[in-house]
C-alpha positions in Angstrom: -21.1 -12.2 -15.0 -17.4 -11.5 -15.6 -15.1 -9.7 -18.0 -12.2 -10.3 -19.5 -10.1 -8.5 -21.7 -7.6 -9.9 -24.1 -5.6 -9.2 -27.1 -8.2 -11.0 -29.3 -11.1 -12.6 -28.8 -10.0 -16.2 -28.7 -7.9 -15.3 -26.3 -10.2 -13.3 -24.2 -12.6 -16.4 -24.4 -9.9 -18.6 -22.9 -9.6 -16.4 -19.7 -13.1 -17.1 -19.1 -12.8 -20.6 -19.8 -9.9 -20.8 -16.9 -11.7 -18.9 -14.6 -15.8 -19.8 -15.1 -14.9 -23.7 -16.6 -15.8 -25.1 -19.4 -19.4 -24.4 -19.9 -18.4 -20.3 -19.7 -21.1 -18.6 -21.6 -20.5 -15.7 -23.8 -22.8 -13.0 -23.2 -21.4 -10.3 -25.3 -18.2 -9.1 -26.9 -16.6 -5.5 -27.5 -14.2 -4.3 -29.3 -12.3 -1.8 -27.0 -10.4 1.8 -28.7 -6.9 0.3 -27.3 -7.9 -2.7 -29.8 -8.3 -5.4 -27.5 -11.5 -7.3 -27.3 -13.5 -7.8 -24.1 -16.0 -10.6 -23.2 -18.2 -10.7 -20.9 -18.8 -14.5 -19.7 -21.1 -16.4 -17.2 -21.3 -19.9 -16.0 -24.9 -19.8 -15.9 -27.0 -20.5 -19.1 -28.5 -17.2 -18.8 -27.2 -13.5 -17.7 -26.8 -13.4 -14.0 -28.6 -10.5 -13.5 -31.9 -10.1 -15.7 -32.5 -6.8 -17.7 -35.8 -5.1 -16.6 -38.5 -4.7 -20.3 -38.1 -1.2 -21.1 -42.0 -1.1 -22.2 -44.4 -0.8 -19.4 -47.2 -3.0 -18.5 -45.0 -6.4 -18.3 -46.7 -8.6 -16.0 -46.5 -8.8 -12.3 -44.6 -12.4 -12.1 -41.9 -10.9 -14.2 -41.1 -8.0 -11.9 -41.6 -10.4 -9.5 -38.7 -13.0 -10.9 -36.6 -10.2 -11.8 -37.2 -9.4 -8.0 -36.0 -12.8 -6.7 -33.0 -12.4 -8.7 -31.6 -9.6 -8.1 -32.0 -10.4 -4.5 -30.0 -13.8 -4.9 -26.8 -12.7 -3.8 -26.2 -12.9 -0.4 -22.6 -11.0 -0.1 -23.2 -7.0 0.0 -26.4 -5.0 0.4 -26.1 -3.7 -3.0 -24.7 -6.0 -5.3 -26.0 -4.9 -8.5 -25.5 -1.3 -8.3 -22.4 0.7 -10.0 -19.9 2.5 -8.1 -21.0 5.6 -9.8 -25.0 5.4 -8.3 -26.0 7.0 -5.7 -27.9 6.2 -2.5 -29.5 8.6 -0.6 -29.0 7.5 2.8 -26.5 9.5 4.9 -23.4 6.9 5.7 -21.4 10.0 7.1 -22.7 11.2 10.3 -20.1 10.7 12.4 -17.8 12.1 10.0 -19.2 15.0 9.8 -19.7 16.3 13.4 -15.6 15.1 13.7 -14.6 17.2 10.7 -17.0 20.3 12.0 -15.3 20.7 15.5 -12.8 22.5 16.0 -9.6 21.6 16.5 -7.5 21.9 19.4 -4.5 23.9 18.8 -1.3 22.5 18.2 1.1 22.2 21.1 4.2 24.9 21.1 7.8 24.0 21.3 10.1 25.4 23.0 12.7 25.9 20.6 15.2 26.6 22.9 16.2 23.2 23.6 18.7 21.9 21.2 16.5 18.2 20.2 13.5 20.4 19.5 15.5 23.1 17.6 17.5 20.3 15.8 14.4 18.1 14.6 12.3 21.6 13.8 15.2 22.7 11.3 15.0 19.1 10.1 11.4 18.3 9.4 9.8 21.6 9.0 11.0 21.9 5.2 9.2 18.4 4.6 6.0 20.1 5.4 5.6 18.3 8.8 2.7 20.0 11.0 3.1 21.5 15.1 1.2 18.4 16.1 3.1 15.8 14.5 6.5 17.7 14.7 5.3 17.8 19.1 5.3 13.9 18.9 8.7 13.2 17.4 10.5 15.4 19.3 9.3 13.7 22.1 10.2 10.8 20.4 13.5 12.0 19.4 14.4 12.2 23.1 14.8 8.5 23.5 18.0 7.8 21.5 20.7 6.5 22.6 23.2 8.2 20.2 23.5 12.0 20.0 23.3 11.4 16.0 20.5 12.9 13.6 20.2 9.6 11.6 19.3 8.1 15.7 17.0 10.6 16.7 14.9 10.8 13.4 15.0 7.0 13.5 13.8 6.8 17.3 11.2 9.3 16.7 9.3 8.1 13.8 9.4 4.9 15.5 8.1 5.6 19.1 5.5 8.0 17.0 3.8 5.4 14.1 2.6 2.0 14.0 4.3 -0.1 11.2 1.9 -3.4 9.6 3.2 -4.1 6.6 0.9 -6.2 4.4 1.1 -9.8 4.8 -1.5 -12.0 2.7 -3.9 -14.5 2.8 -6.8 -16.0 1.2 -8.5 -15.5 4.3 -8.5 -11.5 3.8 -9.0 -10.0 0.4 -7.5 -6.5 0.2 -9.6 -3.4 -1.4 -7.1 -0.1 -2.2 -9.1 2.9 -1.9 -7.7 6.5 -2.2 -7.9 9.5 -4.4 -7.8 9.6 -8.2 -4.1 9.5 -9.0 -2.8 8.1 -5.5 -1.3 5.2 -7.4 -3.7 2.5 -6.5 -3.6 0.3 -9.5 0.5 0.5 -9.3 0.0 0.1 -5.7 -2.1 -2.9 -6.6 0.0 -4.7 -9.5 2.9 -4.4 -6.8 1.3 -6.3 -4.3 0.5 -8.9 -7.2 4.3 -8.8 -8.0 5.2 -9.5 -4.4 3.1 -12.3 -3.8 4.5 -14.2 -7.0 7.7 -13.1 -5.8 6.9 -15.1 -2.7 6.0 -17.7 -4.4 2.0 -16.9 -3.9 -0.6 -16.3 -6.5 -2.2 -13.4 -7.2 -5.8 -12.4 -8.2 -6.6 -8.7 -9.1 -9.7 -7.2 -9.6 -10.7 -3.6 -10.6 -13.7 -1.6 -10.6 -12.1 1.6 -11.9 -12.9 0.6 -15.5 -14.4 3.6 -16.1 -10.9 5.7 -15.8 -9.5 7.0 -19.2 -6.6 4.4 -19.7 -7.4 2.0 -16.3 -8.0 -1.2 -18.7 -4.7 -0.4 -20.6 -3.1 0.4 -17.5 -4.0 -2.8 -15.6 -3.2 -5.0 -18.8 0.3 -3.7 -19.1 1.1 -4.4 -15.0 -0.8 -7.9 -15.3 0.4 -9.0 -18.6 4.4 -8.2 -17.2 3.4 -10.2 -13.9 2.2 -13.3 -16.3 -1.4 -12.9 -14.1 -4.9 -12.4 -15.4 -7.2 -9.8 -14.5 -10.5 -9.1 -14.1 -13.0 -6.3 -14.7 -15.8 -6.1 -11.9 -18.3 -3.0 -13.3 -20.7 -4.2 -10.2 -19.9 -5.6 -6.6 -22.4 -8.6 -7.9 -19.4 -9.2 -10.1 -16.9 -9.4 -6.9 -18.8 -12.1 -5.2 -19.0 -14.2 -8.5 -15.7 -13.5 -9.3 -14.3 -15.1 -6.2 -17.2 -17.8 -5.8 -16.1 -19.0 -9.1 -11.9 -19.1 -8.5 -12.1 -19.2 -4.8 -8.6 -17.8 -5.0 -6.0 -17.4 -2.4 -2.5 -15.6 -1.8 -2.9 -12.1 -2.8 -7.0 -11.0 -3.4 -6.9 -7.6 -5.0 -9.4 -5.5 -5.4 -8.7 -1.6 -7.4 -11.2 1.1 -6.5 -12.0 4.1 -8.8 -11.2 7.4 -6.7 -14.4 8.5 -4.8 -15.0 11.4 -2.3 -15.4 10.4 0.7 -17.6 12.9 2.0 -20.2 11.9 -0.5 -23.0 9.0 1.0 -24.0 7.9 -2.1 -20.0 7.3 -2.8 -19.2 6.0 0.4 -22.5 3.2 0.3 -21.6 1.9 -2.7 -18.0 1.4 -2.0 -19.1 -0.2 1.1 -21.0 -2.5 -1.1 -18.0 -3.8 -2.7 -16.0 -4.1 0.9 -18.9 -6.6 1.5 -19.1 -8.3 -1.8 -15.4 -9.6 -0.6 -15.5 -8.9 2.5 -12.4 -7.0 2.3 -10.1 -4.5 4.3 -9.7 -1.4 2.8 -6.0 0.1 2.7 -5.8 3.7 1.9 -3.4 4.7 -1.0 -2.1 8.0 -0.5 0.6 10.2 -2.5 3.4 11.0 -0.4 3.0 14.8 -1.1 -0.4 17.1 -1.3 -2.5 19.2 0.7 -1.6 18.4 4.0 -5.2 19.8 5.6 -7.1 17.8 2.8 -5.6 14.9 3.3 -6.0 14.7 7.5 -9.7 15.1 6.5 -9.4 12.2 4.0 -7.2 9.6 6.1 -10.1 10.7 9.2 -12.8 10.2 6.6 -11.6 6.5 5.3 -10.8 5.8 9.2 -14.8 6.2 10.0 -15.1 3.7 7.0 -12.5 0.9 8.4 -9.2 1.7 7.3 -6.8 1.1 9.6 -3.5 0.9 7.4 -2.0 3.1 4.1 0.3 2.6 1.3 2.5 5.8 0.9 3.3 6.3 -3.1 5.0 8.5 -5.1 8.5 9.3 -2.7 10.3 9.1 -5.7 8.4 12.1 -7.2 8.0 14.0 -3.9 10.8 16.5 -2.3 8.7 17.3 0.5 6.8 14.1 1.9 5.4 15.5 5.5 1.8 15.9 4.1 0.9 12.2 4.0 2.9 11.5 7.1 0.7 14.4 9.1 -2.5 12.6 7.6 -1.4 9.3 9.0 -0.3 10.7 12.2 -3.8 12.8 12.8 -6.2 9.8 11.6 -4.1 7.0 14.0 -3.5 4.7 11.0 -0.4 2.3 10.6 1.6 2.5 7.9 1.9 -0.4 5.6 4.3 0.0 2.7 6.4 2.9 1.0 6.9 3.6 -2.8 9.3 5.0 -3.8 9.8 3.7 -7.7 8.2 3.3 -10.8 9.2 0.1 -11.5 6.5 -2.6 -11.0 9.0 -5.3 -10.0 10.5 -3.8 -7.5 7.5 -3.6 -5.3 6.9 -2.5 -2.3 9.0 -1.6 0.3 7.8 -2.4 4.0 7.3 0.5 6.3 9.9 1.4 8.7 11.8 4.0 10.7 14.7 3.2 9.6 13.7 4.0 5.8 11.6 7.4 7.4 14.6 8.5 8.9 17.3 8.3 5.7 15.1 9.3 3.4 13.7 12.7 5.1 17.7 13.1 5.7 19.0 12.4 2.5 16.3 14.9 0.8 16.1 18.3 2.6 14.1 20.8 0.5 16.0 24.0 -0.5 19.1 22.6 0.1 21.2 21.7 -3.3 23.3 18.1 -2.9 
């Protein structure tokens, strides 16, 4: 089963006639408080998943088809479960013990040589910690032109791995993050860049649930002139894409989870294997530095290996997302720094790290 959400209802119904064909059948329709109307469609003659009797005593061959069906799928261990359920099974282990060590303290500079000095009165005021600050001005060392614009630049790049996002059909892409990181911007941006390329674009989300998500995502995909799609279950994933088999950009939003929870962490796994998906971690540029090394380390045991960094426009000091990356190992994919949809993303670089930590030094007036 699918949703779709439109402006009214013969226009939701003709989403689900483009994406399920058609012999889409309506299962049910709601009126929604933004005053669209939402439909929920299938192209089977019957709901895909079956509703258990609420009465007891209903006969063993009907738990048993219920069973059989909600066993069908074969994408994702849990495909009919929301993202809000828990599991009891323990998915963190490993995370834990990493989290509970202690840490080895951060090396000391010797501020008396001039790089070190230079780069410390440089990056410190961004919020950048000993450990990262240790790397780039080892980094910093390598230029070739006695400039600050040269060293920064050499740093970041001898210190980070830069894989910006290229797409495919071939590998769907699920944004995952904390609540407000920006992943549904971060998502309608990617969608903007693939049509910009020329590419289409298929976004999903499963962060319905959100106080103005549906509004949100209708504003970015009605601008883009792309449909969208409401996935309340990962069962909903894998018939989404069985049904459009899509390719350039695959999207899929995530509602904010912990990712020290289990039951959080299985069922978001369960969507990563409805679409078999990598997951790209969406983090603000400024925060809790601390919190957010344990985050990016958390999403790292769960297969991230690259993030989006959001919100430069609205952040003076941006060294606590940048210390995160650093700690965890991940590569940096994209920056944002504006809140215009069109304008995308912006492809991580040194070159970009560099200027910008220059051109914005906290405490200091332009």
């Amino acid at each position: 089963m699918m949703k779709f959400i439109a402006s009214s209802l013969d226009a939701a119904k003709a989403k689900a006639r483009r994406a399920l064909g058609e012999n889409a059948v309506i299962i049910a329709t709601r009126n929604l408080p933004s005053g669209d109307v939402e439909v929920s469609a299938s192209d089977r003659p019957a709901p895909a998943v079956p509703v258990e009797p609420a009465t007891p005593g209903f006969a063993d061959e009907t738990r048993h088809a219920i069973a059989e069906a909600r066993a069908r799928p074969a994408a994702g261990a849990r495909l009919n479960e929301t993202l809000e359920q828990r599991f009891a099974e323990d998915a963190l282990a490993r995370l834990r013990g990493e989290l509970t060590r202690s840490r080895p303290p951060a090396p000391q500079l010797d501020l008396s040589d001039r790089i070190a000095q230079g780069m410390s009165d440089l990056l410190r005021p961004h919020g950048i910690g000993e450990a990262l600050l240790a790397a780039l001005v080892d980094g910093a060392r390598g230029a070739r032109i006695e400039d600050d614009l040269y060293r920064m630049e050499a740093a970041f790049a001898s210190v980070f791995t830069f894989a910006p996002i290229r797409f495919s059909g071939a590998a769907p892409l699920m944004l995952v993050g904390p609540t407000g990181a920006g992943k549904t911007s971060s998502a309608a941006r990617l969608a903007a860049r693939a049509i910009a390329q020329g590419q289409s674009a298929f976004i999903m989300t499963a962060d319905a649930a959100r106080a103005g998500a549906v509004e949100q995502l209708k504003t970015y995909s009605d601008a883009l002139g792309a449909d969208y799609y409401i996935v309340e279950t990962p069962f909903d994933v894998d018939q989404a894409l069985k049904a459009r088999a899509p390719t350039g950009a695959i999207l899929l939003d995530t509602p904010g989870v912990s990712p020290f929870d289990p039951g959080d962490v299985a069922a978001l796994r369960s969507f990563q294997e409805a679409c078999r998906a990598e997951p790209v971690l969406v983090l603000p540029a400024s925060g809790d530095a601390a919190e957010f090394r344990d985050w990016a380390q958390a999403f790292r045991e769960f297969g991230v290996r690259r993030v989006i960094v959001t919100k430069f426009d609205a952040s003076k000091r941006v060294g606590a997302a940048l210390d995160a990356v650093h700690a965890a190992g991940l590569g940096l994919a994209h920056f944002s720094e504006t809140p215009f949809i069109s304008d995308g993303l912006i492809d991580a670089n040194a070159d970009f790290l560099a200027r910008r930590l220059l051109a914005s030094r906290p405490g200091r007036i332009a």
